[in-house]
C-alpha positions as CSV (number, residue, x, y, z in Angstrom):
1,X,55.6,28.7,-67.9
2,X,53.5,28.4,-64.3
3,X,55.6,26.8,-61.9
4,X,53.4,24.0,-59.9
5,X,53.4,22.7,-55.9
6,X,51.4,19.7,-56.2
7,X,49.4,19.8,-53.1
8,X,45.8,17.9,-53.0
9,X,43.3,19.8,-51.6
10,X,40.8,18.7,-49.1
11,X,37.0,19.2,-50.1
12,X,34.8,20.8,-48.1
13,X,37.1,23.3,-46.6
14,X,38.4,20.6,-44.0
15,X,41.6,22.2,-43.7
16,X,41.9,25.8,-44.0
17,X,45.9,25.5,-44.3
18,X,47.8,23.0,-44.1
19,X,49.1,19.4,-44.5
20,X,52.0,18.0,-42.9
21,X,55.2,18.0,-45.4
22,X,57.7,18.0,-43.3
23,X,60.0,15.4,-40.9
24,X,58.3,15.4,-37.7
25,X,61.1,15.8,-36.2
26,X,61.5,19.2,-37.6
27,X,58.2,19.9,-35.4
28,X,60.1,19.6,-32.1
29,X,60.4,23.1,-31.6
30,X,59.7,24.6,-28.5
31,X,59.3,27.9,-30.5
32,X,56.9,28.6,-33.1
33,X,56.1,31.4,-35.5
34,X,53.0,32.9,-36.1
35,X,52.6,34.7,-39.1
36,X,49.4,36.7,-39.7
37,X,48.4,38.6,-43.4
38,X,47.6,42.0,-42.2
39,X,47.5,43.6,-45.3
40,X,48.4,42.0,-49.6
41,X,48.0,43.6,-53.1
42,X,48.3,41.2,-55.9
43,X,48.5,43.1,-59.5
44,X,46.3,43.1,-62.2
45,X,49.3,41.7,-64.2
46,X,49.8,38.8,-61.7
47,X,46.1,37.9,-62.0
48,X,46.6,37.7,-65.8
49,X,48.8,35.8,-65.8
50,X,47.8,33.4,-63.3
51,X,44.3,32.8,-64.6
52,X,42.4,29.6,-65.2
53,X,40.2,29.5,-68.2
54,X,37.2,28.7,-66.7
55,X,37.4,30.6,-63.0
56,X,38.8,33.8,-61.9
57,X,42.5,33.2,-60.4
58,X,41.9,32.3,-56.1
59,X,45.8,33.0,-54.1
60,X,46.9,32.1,-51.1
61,X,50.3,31.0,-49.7
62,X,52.7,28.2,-49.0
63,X,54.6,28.7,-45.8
64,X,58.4,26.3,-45.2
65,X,61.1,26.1,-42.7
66,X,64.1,25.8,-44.7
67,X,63.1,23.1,-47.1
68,X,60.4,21.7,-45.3
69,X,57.2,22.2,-46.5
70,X,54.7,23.2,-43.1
71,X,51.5,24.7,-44.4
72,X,48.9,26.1,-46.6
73,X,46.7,28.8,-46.6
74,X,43.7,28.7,-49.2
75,X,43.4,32.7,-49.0
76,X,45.4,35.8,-49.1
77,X,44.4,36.8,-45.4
78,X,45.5,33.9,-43.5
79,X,47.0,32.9,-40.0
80,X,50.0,30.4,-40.8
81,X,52.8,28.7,-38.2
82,X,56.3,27.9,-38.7
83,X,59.0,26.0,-36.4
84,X,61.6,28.3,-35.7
85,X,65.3,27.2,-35.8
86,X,68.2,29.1,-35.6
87,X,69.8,29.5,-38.7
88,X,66.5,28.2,-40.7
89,X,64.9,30.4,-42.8
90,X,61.1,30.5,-42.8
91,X,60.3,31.0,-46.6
92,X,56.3,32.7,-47.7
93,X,55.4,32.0,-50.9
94,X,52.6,33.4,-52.4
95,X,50.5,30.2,-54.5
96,X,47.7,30.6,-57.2
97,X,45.4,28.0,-55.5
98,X,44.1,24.5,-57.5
99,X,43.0,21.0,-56.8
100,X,45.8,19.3,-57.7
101,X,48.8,21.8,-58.1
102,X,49.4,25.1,-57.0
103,X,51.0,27.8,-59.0
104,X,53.6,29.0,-57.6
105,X,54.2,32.9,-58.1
106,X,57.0,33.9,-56.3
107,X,58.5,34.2,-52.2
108,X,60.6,35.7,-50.0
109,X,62.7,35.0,-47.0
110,X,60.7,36.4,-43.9
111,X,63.6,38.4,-41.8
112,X,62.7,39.3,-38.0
113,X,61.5,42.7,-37.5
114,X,60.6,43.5,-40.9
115,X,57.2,43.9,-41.4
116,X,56.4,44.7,-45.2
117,X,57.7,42.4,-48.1
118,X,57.9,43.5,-52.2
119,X,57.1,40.0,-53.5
120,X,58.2,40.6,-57.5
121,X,59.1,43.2,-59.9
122,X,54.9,43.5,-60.9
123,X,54.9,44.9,-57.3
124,X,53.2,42.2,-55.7
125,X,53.6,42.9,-52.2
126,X,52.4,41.7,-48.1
127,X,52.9,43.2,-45.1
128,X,52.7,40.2,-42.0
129,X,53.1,40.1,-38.2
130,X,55.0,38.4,-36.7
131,X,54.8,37.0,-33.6
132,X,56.2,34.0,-31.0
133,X,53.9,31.5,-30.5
134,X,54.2,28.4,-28.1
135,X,52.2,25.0,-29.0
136,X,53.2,23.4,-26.0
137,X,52.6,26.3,-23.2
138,X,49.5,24.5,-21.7
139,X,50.7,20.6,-22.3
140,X,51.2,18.4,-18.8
141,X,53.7,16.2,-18.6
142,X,52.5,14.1,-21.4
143,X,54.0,16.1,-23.8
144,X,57.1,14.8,-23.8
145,X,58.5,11.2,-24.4
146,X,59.8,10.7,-21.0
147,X,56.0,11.4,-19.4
148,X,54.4,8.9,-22.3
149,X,50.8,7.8,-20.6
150,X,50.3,4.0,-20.3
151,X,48.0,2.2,-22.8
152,X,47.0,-1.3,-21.7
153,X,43.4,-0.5,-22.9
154,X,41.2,1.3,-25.0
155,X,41.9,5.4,-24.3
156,X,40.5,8.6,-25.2
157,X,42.4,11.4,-25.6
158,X,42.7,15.2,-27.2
159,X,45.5,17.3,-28.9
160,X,45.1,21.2,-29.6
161,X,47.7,22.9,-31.3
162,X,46.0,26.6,-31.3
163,X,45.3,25.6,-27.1
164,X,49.1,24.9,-25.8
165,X,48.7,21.3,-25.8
166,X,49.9,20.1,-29.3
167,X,51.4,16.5,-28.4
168,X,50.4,13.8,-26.4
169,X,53.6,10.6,-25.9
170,X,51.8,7.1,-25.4
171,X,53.3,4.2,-24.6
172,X,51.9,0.5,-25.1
173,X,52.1,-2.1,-22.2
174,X,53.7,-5.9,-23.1
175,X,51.9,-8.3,-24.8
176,X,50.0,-5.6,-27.5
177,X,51.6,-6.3,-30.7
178,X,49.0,-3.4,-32.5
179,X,46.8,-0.7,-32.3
180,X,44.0,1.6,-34.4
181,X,44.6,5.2,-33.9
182,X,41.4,6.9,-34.8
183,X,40.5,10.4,-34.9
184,X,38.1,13.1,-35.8
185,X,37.2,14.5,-39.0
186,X,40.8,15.7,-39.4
187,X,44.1,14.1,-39.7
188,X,46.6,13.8,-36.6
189,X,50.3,13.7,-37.0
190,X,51.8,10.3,-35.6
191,X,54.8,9.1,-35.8
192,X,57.1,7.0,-33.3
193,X,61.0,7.2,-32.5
194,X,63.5,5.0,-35.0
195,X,64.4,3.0,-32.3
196,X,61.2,1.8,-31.2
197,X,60.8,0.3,-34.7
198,X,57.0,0.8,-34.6
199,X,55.6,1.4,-37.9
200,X,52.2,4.1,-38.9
201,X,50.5,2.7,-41.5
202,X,47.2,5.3,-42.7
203,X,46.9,4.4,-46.2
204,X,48.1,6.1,-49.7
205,X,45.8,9.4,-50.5
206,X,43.4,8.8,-47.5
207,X,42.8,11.5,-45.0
208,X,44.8,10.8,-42.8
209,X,41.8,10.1,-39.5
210,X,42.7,6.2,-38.9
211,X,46.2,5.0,-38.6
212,X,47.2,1.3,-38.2
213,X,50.7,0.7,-35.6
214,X,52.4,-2.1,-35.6
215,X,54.1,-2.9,-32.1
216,X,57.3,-5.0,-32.4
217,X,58.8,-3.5,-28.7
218,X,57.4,-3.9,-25.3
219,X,56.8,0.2,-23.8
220,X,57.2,1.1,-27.7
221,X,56.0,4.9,-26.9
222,X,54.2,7.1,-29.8
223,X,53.3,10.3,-30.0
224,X,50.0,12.2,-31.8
225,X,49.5,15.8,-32.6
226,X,46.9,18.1,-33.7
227,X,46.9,19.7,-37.1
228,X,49.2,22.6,-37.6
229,X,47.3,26.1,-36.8
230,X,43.7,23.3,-36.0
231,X,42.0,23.1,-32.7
232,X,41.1,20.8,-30.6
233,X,41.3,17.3,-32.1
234,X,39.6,14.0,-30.6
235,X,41.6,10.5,-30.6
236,X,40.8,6.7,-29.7
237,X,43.4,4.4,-29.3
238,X,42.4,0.9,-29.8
239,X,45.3,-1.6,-29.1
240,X,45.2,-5.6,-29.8
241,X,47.3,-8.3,-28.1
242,X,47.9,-11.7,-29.9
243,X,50.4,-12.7,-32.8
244,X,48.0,-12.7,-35.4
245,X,48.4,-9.1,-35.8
246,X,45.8,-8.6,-38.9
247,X,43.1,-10.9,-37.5
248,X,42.9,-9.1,-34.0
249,X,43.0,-5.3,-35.8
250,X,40.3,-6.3,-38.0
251,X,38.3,-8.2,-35.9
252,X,38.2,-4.4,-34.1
253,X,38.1,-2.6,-36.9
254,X,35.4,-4.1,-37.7
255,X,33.3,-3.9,-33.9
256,X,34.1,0.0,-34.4
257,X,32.7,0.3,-37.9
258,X,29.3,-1.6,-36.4
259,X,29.5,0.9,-33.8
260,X,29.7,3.9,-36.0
261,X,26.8,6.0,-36.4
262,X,25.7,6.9,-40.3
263,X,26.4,10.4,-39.3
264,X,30.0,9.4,-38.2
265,X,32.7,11.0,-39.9
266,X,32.4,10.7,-43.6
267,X,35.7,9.9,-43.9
268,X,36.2,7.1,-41.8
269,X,35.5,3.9,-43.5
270,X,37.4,5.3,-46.5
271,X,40.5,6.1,-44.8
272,X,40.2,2.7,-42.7
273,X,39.7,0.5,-46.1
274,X,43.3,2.7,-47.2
275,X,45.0,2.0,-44.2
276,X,44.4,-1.5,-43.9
277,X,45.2,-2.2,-47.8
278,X,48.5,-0.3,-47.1
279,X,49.0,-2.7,-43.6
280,X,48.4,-5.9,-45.8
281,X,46.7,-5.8,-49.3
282,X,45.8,-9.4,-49.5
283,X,44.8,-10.6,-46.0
284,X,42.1,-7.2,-46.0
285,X,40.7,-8.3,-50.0
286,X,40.6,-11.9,-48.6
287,X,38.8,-11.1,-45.6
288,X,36.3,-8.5,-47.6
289,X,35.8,-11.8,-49.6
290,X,34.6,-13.4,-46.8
291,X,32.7,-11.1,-45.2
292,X,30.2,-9.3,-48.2
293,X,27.4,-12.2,-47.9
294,X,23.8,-11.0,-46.0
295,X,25.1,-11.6,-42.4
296,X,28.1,-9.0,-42.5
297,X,26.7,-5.6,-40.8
298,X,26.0,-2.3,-43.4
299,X,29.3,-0.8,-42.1
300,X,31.0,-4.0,-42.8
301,X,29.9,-4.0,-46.0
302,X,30.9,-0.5,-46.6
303,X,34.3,-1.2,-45.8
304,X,34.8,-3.4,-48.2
305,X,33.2,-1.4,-51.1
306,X,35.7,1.0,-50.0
307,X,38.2,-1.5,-50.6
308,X,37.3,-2.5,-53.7
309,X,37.3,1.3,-54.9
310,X,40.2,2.1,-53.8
311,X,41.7,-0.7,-55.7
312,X,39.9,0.0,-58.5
313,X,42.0,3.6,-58.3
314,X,45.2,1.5,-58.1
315,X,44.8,3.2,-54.7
């Protein structure tokens, strides 16, 4: 019997590797791993047995810091990242690729300075290198919570895990109460100290490229990073002010949809309809219900057929 990783896998070959599993908190290394395939041989037994009926069996890896899942790899030669932590192991597992779930075939323990790796007794086997890596070595100040950058207005912004400057800290001036965190084609990581009591809402299976913050703290600071093992990734932050939190968000929600070009990332509206019906499920239907006559813009209108599919998927 196939053991299974659900994982959901991003079309178009978005993300080579590599979803977020883990506490971000777990991310605060200073230290990272990089782990390159130099060299794999998977047996003809393996491939057997880890066929589909219909396609030709596709491997590739999972990659965890103790029990925290950090990446993916859609193929056997692959450049993969792990936090490093003393006295947590990072873990390769070699994964028969899917949509939904991964097969998992087996894994091993990476142990420093060893190089080669028998995987199972059908002699499965990788040989890696392995190699200190440092996601923050080009960051300025920014990159920790204690330099956060001002936000009063709308700001720009860019995180690069593969360039040395992985995190940006952010921290709202009084009287905002929200913000849209928009980026690119692919998802940032954001997330905000306990304390601060801020909360990230991006929506249930969206992609993860528009999150909706809700500000209860004066300075309440946030941080963004890029993707895992990704490049350079854009961001817009686009705070509100005002006590009626929903109205003000999609009142600019709205203004940045109109201002979108078609050839905008395709993922956009869809992720913004999922992030507001995860904010608040019956103000967004309420206001789609109010804004799907002949005067509401073609983005508008978008928006709100993404709404109503994605609650036609019990979203």
């Amino acid at each position: 019997m196939k053991t299974r990783a659900r994982f959901v896998v991003l079309p178009l070959g978005l993300l080579a590797a590599l979803t977020l599993r883990a506490d971000p908190g777990r991310l605060d290394a200073t230290q990272w791993a990089r782990i390159e395939i130099k060299e794999a041989f998977i047996s003809r037994q393996t491939s057997i047995d880890f066929a589909d009926a219909a396609s030709a069996p596709e491997f590739g890896w999972h990659l965890y810091a103790g029990d925290d899942f950090i990446m993916r790899a859609d193929r056997i030669y692959a450049v993969m990242y792990a936090p490093q932590y003393q006295g947590i192991p990072i873990r390769l597992v070699l994964v028969e690729c899917d949509i939904v779930f991964d097969d998992i075939v087996s894994g091993t323990d990476l142990i420093a300075g060893v190089s080669r790796y028998t995987l199972n007794p059908r002699g499965d086997f990788t040989v890696i290198e392995r190699t200190a890596f440092f996601p923050e070595k080009a960051s300025g100040p920014d990159s920790d919570q204690k330099g956060s950058v001002p936000v009063s207005a709308d700001t720009t912004g860019s995180v690069s895990f593969i360039d040395g400057d992985y995190t940006d800290w952010f921290r709202f001036a009084d009287g905002i109460t929200a913000a849209l965190v928009v980026t690119d084609s692919r998802p940032g990581i954001i997330d905000a100290p306990v304390e601060s009591d801020a909360k990230a809402f991006d929506g249930e299976r969206s992609f993860g490229t528009v999150h909706i913050l809700s500000i209860t703290k004066p300075g309440t600071p946030v941080r963004i990073r890029g993707p895992i093992g990704g490049g350079k990734l854009e961001y817009r932050v686009l705070p509100v002010r005002g006590a009626d939190r929903f109205g003000a968000l999609f009142g600019r929600a709205m203004r940045l949809l109109e201002g979108e070009s078609e050839s905008a990332s395709i993922f956009i509206v869809d992720d913004m309809a999922k992030a507001f019906l995860e904010y608040d499920a019956a103000a967004t239907r309420a206001r789609c219900a109010e804004a799907t006559g002949a005067a509401a813009g073609s983005n508008v209108r978008k928006f709100c057929a993404a709404v109503a599919e994605a609650d036609s998927w019990g979203r």
